[in-house]
KELO-801934 format. One line per 2 residues: number of its first residue (from 0); their letters; for each residue x, y, z of C-alpha. Coordinates in steps of 0.001 Angstrom, whole numbers, plus 500000, padded with zeros to 6 digits. Example, Ala and Ser with C-alpha at 12.3 -4.5 7.8 and 13.67 -1.06 7.14 Angstrom:
0) as) 512300 495500 507800  513670 498940 507140
//
This chain:
0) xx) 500000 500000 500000  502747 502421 500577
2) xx) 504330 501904 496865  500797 502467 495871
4) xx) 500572 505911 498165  503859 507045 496737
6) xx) 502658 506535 492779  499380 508567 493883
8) xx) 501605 511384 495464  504065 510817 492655
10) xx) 507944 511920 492675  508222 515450 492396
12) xx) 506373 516137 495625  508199 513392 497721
14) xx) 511982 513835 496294  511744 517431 497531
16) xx) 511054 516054 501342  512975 512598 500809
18) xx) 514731 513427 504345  511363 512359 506231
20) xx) 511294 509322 504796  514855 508819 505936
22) xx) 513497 510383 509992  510876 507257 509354
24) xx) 513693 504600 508561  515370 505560 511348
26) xx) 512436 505436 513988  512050 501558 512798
28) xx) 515889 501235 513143  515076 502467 517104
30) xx) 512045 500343 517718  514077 497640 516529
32) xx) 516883 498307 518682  514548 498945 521940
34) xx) 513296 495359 521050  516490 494004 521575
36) xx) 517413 495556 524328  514007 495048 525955
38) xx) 514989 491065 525208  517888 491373 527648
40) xx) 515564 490552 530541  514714 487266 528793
42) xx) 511151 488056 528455  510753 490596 525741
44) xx) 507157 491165 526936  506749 495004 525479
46) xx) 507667 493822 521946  504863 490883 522070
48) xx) 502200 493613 523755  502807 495477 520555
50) xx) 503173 493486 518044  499805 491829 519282
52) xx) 497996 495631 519166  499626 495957 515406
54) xx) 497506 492382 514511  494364 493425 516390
56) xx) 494472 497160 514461  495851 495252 511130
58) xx) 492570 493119 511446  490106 495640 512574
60) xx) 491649 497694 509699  491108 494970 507254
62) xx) 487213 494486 508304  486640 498099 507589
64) xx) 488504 497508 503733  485961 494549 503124
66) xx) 483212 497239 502439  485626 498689 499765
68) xx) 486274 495341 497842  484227 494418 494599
70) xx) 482724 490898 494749  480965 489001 497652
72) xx) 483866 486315 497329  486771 489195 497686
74) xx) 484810 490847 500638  484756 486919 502623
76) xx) 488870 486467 501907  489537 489828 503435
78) xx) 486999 489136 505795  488560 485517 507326
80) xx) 492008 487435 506658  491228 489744 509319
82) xx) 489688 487673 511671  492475 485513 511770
84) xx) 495033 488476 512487  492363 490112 515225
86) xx) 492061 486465 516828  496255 485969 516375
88) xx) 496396 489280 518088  494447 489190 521028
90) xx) 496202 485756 521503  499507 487505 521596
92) xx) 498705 490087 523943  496749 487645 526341
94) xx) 499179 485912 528782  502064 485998 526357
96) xx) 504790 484800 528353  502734 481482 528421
98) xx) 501613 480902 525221  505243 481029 523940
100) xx) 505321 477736 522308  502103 478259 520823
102) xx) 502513 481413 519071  505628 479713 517992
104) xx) 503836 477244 516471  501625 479583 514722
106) xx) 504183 482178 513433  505743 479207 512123
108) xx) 502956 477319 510552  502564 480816 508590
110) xx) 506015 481380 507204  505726 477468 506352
112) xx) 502665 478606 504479  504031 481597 503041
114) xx) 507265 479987 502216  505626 477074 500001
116) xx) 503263 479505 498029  506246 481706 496883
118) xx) 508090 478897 496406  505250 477229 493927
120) xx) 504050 480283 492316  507584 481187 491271
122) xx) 508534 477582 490021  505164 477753 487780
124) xx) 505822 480919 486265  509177 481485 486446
126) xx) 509079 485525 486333  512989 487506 486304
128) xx) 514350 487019 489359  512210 484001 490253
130) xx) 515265 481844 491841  515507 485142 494172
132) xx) 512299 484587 495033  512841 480845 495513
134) xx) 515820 481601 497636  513159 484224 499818
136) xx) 510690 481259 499940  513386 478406 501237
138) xx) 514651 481452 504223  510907 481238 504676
140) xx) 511037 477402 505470  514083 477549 507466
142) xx) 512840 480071 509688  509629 478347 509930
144) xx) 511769 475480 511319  513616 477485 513633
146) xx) 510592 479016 514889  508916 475907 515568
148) xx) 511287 473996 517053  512989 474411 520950
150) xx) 516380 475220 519813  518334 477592 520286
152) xx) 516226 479944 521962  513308 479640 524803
154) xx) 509761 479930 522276  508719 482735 523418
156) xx) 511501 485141 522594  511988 483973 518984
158) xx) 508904 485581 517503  509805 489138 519231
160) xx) 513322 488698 517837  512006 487853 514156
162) xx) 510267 491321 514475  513016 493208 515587
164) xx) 515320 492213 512872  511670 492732 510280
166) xx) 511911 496063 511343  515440 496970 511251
168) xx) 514978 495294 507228  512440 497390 506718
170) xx) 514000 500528 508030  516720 499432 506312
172) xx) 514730 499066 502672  513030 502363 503788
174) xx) 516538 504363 504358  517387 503107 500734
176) xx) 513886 504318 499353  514420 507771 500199
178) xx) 518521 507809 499322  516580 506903 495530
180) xx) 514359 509491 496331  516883 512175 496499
182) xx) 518955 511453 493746  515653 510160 491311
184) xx) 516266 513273 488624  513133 515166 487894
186) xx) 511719 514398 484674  511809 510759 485655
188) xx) 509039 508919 487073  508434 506926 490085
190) xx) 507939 503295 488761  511663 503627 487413
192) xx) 512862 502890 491414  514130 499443 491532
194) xx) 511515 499540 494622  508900 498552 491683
196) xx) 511126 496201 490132  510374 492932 490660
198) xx) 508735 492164 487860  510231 494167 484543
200) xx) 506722 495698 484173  508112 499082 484326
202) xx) 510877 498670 482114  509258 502138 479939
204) xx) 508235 503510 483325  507666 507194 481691
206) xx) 510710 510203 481664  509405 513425 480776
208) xx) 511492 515120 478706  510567 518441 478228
210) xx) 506862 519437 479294  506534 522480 477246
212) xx) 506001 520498 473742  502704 520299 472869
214) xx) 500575 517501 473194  497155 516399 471541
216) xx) 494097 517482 473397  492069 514399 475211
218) xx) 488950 513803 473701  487206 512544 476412
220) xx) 487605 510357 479736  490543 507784 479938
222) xx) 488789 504590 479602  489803 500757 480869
224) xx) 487715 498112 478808  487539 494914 479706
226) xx) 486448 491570 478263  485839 489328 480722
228) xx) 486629 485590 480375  483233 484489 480382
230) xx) 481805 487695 478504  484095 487193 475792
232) xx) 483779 483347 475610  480372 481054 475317
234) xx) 481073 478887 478701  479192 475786 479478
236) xx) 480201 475134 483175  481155 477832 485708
238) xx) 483680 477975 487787  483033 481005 489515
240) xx) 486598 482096 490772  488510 480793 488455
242) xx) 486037 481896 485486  486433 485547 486992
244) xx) 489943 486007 487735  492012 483193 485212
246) xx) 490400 482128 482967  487396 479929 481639
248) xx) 486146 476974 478818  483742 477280 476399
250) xx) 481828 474783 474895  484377 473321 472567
252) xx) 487050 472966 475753  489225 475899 474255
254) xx) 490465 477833 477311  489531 481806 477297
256) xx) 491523 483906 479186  489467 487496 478431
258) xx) 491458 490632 477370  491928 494182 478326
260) xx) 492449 497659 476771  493179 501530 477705
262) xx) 492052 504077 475680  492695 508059 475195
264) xx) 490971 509676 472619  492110 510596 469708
266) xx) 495807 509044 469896  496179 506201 472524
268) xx) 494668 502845 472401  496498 499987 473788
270) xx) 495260 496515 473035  498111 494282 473253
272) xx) 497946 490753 471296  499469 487846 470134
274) xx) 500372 488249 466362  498519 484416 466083
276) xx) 496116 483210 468472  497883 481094 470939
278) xx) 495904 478025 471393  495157 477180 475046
280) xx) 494873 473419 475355  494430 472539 478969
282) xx) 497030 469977 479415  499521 472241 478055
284) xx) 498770 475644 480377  500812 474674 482684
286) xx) 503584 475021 480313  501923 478362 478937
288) xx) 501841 480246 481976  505463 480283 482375
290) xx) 507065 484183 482034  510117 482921 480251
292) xx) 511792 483150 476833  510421 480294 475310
294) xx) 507217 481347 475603  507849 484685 473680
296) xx) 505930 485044 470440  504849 487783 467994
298) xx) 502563 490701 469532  500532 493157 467618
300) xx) 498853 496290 468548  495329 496777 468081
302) xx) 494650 500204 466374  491029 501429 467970
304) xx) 488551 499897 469729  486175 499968 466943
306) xx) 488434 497869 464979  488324 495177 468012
308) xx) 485155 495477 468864  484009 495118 464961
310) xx) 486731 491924 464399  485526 490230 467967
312) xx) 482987 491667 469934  482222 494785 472250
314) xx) 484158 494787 475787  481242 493923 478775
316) xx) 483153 495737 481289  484803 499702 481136
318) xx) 485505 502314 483975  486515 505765 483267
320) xx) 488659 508492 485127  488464 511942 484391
322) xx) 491493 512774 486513  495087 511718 484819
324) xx) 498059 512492 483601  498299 512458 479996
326) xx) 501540 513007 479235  503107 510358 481125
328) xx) 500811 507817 479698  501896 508689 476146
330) xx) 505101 508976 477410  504657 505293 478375
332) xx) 503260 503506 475891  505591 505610 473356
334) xx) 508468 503437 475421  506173 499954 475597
336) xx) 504899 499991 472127  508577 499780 470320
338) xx) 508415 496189 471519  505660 493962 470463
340) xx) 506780 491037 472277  503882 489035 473447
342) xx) 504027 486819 476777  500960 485398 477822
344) xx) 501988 485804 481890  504700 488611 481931
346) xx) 503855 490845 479413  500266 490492 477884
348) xx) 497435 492686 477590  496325 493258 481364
350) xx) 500123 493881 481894  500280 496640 479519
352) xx) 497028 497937 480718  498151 497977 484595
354) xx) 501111 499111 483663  499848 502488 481352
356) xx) 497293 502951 484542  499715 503320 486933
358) xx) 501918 505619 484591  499200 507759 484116
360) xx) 498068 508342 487814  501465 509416 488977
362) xx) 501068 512290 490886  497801 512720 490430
364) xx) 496719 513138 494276  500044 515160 495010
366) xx) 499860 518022 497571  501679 520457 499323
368) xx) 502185 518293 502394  502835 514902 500775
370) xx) 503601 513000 503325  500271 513858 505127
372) xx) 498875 512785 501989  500706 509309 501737
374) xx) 499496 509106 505888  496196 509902 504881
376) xx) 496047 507074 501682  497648 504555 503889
378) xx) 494133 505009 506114  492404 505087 503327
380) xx) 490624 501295 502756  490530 501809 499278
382) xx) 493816 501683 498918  494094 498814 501251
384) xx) 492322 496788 498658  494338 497902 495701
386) xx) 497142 497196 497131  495793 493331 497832
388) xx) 495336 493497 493955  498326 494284 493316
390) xx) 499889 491809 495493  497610 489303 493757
392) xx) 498985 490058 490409  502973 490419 491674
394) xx) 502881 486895 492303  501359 485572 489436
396) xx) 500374 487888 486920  498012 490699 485914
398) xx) 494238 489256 484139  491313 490846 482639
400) xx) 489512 490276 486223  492050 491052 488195
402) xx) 492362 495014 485763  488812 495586 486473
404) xx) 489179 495287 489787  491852 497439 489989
406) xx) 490244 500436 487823  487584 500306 489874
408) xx) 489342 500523 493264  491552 503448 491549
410) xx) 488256 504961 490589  487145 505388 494184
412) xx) 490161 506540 495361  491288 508949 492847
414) xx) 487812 510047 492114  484854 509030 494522
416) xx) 481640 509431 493795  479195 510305 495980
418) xx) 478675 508855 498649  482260 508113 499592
420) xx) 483582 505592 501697  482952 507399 505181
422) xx) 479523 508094 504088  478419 504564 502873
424) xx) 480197 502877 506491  478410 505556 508848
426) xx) 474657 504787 506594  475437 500688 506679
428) xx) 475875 501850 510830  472925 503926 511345
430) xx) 471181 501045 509350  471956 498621 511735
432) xx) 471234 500196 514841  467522 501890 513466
434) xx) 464948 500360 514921  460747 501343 514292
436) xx) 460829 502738 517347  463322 505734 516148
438) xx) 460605 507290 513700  459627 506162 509837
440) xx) 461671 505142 507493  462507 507629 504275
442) xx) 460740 506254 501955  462584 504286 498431
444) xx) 463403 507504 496649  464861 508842 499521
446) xx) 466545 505973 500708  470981 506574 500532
448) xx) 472435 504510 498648  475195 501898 499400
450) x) 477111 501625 495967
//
């Protein structure tokens, strides 16, 4: 959520205050090192009070995003998410210097977790830098193993200790952040950090060049269409999750995987394809989803959406912003569309889509205070749920499903309609605590509205 934050605020407002991101880094370095002092006594019983109040806030805070996510099924993940951390939490910070073993156990059982899903996902797709993220996944494992087991340390000071050297990490990573900050030059974006580079999404991260040449008036909204796997594809059987966020079968067993565009009147459309339909045989999409060379082939460019939507059919799904930045979108896709290299997990259409959307809402919440803005999107459950998007799609890759639910999310944040957020969780309240008894209700018409 923070990386998110900082594209929102964009560069030019935090590179001119990179120093308090630097104060920040060093607060974690402190809290780290009172954590180790405070272990000198052998019980280390202030670290576990607070690292129990982070997981009961971190769950409350995630119960409160669950109105924000699209999608009964999204809203019940976040849901048992949070419950889990708020029940986690309150087990930490009851009796804690007897349930030492036990939270042991649990931290554990969830880097053991953790550890084996990073490990799989990045075997299957085999992204750049996916035998760093193997190596990440195996340090899971081992520390899993020495968390669980009795030696060398008593239980209940090895889960305080794994947070104190987390923090110090992270203060570490942050230190480095705004170092980048300060020396990122100014026509240069924010996604061209190696703090987004992971995955070489980015690669034509947009650098503005010189902001006096003249650029093509917008014609109209920026627009995100979307052709969902089973609006795009006559399905027999549904598979609900999978259908809405992978892919799904039609009738004839061909697997569709949907598609998605970006469009800027009257110059930008990008629709990024395979030069020849890739065929999608089940028993070989294993071997399909992998991110690597081999699976390389021929891209082409789709020149309007009238053309697509004339040679296929129209997208079922769009969402519009009216707030962007124009200029680092074209300077993005003037980067991305040199290469038509198609890949149908690392760089397909959704990619390209994400991708332009992010490029185009740099800075596009920036402020005079901008680090009171990043404190106040941080809060902010919208982008809570973006960011669990985004997460989503670092580890595998970005889909048509998984693009629509990150417009929209965007769309709330960067432009909410009415009623916003606040407004829609204080009516859902006063809903449940009216009663007949309070006075009649208002009648349909009058009735606020939820979505």
């Amino acid at each position: 959520m923070v990386k998110l934050a900082f594209i929102l605020v964009g560069a030019r407002a935090l590179r001119k205050r990179w120093w308090v991101l630097s104060a920040l880094a060093g607060a974690l370095f402190g809290i780290g090192v009172l954590i180790l002092l405070d272990a000198m006594d052998g019980t280390m019983s202030v670290a576990t009070q607070v690292f129990g109040g982070v997981f009961v806030f971190e769950g409350i805070l995630g119960l409160v995003t669950a109105f924000a996510l699209p999608g009964a099924r999204s809203r019940i993940v976040v849901v048992g998410r949070s419950l889990a951390l708020i029940f986690l939490g309150t087990f930490i910070l009851d009796y804690p210097s007897r349930n030492g073993m036990a939270l042991s156990l649990m931290f554990g059982a969830a880097f053991l977790i953790d550890g084996v899903a990073r490990i799989a996902t990045a075997v299957v797709v085999r992204f750049r830098m996916w035998r760093s993220t193997v190596a990440v996944g195996i340090a899971e494992l081992f520390l899993a193993l020495f968390i669980g087991s009795h030696w060398p340390l008593a239980h209940q000071l090895k889960v305080p200790l794994a947070v104190a050297v987390l923090l110090l990490m992270s203060g570490w990573i942050m230190l480095r952040a705004s170092l980048m900050l300060r020396a990122l030059q100014e026509e240069v974006g924010i996604l061209s950090l190696p703090l987004y580079g992971g995955r070489n999404w980015y690669d034509n991260a947009p650098v503005i060049v010189d902001e006096s040449f003249p650029m093509p008036a917008s014609d109209g909204p920026l627009t995100v269409r979307v052709w969902t796997p089973t609006g795009s594809a006559d399905v027999a059987g549904r598979r609900p999750l999978i259908d809405r966020y992978i892919a799904a079968v039609d009738r004839n067993g061909v697997i569709s995987t949907g598609h998605a565009a970006l469009e800027l009147r009257p110059d930008v459309y990008i629709s990024h394809y395979p030069a020849e339909e890739i065929e999608h045989p089940p028993e070989e999409f294993a071997r399909i989803l992998r991110a690597t060379s081999e699976n390389d082939v021929k891209g082409r460019f789709q020149p309007s959406y009238a053309y697509e939507s004339t040679n296929w059919c129209e997208a079922d799904q769009t969402v519009e912003f009216t707030h962007f930045d124009a200029r680092r979108l074209r300077a993005f896709w003037a980067g991305y569309r040199q290469d038509d290299t198609y890949n149908l997990t690392d760089r397909n259409c959704s990619v390209a889509v994400a991708a332009a959307l992010d490029s185009s809402m740099e800075g596009v919440l920036a402020s005079r205070m901008p680090w009171i803005q990043v404190g106040r999107l941080i809060f902010n459950p919208d982008v809570w749920a973006a960011a669990y998007i985004r997460s989503r799609a670092e580890a595998m890759s970005w889909t048509p499903g998984l693009v629509l639910d990150y417009a929209r999310t965007l769309k709330r944040i960067i432009e909410p309609a009415p009623p916003p957020f606040a407004a829609r969780l204080k009516d859902f309240i006063n809903r449940l605590r009216r009663t007949p008894a309070a006075g009649p209700h208002p009648s349909p018409s009058q009735e606020p509205s939820l979505s």
